[in-house]
C-alpha angles and dihedrals in degrees: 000000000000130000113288091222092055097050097049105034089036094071112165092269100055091038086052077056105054086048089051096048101038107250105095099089082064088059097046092095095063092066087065142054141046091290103100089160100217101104106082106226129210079267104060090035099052081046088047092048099044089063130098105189132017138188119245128194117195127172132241128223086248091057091250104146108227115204113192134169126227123197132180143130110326121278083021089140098071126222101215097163140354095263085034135076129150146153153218111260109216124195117277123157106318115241091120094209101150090038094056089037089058097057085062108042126019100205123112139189126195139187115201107189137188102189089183095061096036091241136143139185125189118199134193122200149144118250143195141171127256120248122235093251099051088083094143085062099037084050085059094058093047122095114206095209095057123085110197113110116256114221101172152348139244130204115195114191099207112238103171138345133179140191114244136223115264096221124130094355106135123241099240121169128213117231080248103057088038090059099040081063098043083050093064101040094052084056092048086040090059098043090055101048082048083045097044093043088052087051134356113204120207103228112226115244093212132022144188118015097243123151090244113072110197135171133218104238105161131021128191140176103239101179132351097294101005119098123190116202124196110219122197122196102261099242090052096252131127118289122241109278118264130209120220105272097026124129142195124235098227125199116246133187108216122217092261085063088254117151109240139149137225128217105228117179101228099236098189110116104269095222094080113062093194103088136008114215120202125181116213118198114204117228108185085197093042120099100275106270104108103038082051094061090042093057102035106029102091135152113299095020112158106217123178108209140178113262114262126289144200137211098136093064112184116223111229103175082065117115085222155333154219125219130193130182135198110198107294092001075091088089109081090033098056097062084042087054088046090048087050103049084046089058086041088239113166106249148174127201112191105188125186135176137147095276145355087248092062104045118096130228094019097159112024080062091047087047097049103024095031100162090011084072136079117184113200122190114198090201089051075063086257114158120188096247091213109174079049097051091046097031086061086028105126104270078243100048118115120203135242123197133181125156135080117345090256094061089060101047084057090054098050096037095050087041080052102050085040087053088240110174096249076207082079088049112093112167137162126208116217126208112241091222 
């Protein structure tokens, strides 16, 4: 059974198309599979419910396209079933355009966007407006906390969605969530200055006595409590050659003042000399280490640091590979990702994690992977599916892990129940700290 968006919105034309312009062998797969994309999940319905405005096509009698947006409170668009969704239509300015559209013609198209998460869902129905006398359903629409006036309500029976490509959709932030972040920051302000004034610590210019002196020389905030820091070698020349999967053994200072080092993979991708980049989570139970480079890494930092090691070593002679990531565990298998791209080697790069706000390196991967990678949220209600990924794995893949340690026992238990050869299994297990 193939994919419903496909059938409907792949007519011959656009599928002529596709052949003509070299990208319908990447479509091939949605004709296929158990995946008919009708039936709305726990996923689409908890996305459908958090917004609070869409966009809506509709279609004329005289075959004139008509795109309108809708706002309200949020989860104004209901999800009554998993095939049924609808909404309360409140007074705008009257030309009625969609409404009388829609008496002529049922189909629907609709656009659901989170511009803060760079996210996007289409969606194709049939629609159609409440009678008078259906009150008990229009009752269901209506929200009593918000004022505006309902004039009518809309029923639309789901056909078809599909998640859309994250390209090019711009990262735009409501007051709301502006003010959720300046919230915080004015809470942690505050702390400092109270922090700074009890003891003012004078922050090292160097640290460690490794053989590799490199400075920091960018900082930024991938996810809500990861940093990545880009390090250059201090005298300004290349920087010894990595290999995918390597990483650097970095100096810390730990908060009772003791001398230590951290292991960080260098996830830049390992073709380039000129920078190492290293992403640091921050775990405020952890050991120290980490707190330790968030608060003393800053720019300009000399650190002098081990030369860079490999135990995660990336199989390039490989037809092909599979590559999952746990949280931070994304590290070592982004600058694998980018090796392999750059042998042209086919890939896929599942990458989960509890939310899209705490996953690194979000949209430098969908820039450079786009359908090579899924993205699963834990709190969206997204699960790995990981007898699926290795049982339509290529016969030839071999597969990379990183992540907790109970990511990879699933791995290697369901490889194990499939007969997969664990000869194909790589993984690499991170410390949390």
């Amino acid at each position: 059974m193939g994919h419903k968006f496909a059938e409907i919105a792949f007519t011959k034309i656009v599928r002529e198309q596709q052949q003509a312009l070299g990208s319908r062998s990447g479509y091939a797969a949605m004709d296929e599979g158990a995946d008919y994309n009708h039936i709305l999940r726990s996923s689409e319905a908890a996305f459908i419910s958090a917004r609070d405005s869409f966009y809506m096509a509709s279609v004329s009698e005289t075959d004139w396209p008509y795109i309108q947006h809708r706002g309200g409170p949020v989860g104004f668009m209901r999800v009554l079933d998993e095939k049924t969704i609808g909404f309360a239509d409140f007074s705008g300015n009257r030309q009625y355009v969609s409404t009388g559209n829609f008496k002529n013609n049922d189909k629907v198209a609709l656009f659901f966007m989170d511009y803060a998460n760079k996210t996007r869902l289409k969606l194709l129905g049939r629609v159609r407006q409440l009678e008078e006398s259906e009150t008990e359903l229009l009752a269901a629409l209506e929200d009593p906390n918000y004022r505006a006036r309902v004039e009518r309500g809309f029923i639309i029976t789901v056909e078809a969605f599909d998640w859309n490509c994250p390209k090019f959709i711009p990262a735009l932030y409501s007051e709301a969530q502006v003010e959720q972040v300046l919230g915080s920051l004015r809470v942690e302000n505050v702390a400092l200055k109270k922090a700074q004034k009890n003891s003012a610590p004078i922050l090292p210019s160097e640290l460690g006595d490794g053989p590799l002196p490199l400075v920091i020389s960018a900082i930024a905030q991938q996810a809500t409590n990861i940093r990545s820091y880009q390090l250059r070698h201090k005298d300004g020349s290349k920087l010894p050659e990595v290999l995918a999967g390597s990483h650097i053994r970095v100096p810390v200072v730990l908060a009772n003042g003791q001398r230590s080092v951290r292991d960080y993979t260098i996830s830049s991708d390992p073709g380039q000399r000129s920078y190492y980049e290293i992403a640091v989570q921050r775990e405020d139970n952890g050991e120290g280490g980490s707190e330790a480079v968030h608060q003393l890494y800053n720019l300009g930092l000399v650190i002098n640091c081990s030369n860079p090691l490999n135990e995660f070593q990336l199989d390039t002679t490989a037809p092909a590979a599979v590559l999952i990531a746990g949280g931070i565990g994304i590290t070592p298998i982004k600058a694998m990702a980018s090796k392999l791209a750059e042998k042209n080697i086919p890939l896929h790069l599942h990458y989960a994690g509890r939310n899209l706000q705490s996953m690194a390196f979000l949209e430098e991967l969908q820039r450079k992977f786009g359908e090579q990678l899924s993205l699963y949220s834990s709190a969206a209600g997204e699960r790995l599916a990981i007898a699926d990924i290795l049982r339509s794995a290529p016969e030839d893949a071999v597969f990379y892990i990183c992540g907790p340690q109970r990511l990879i026992d699933a791995v290697a238990q369901i490889a194990e129940q499939l007969a997969i050869n664990l000869q194909r299994i790589r993984y690499e297990r991170f410390n949390r700290d």
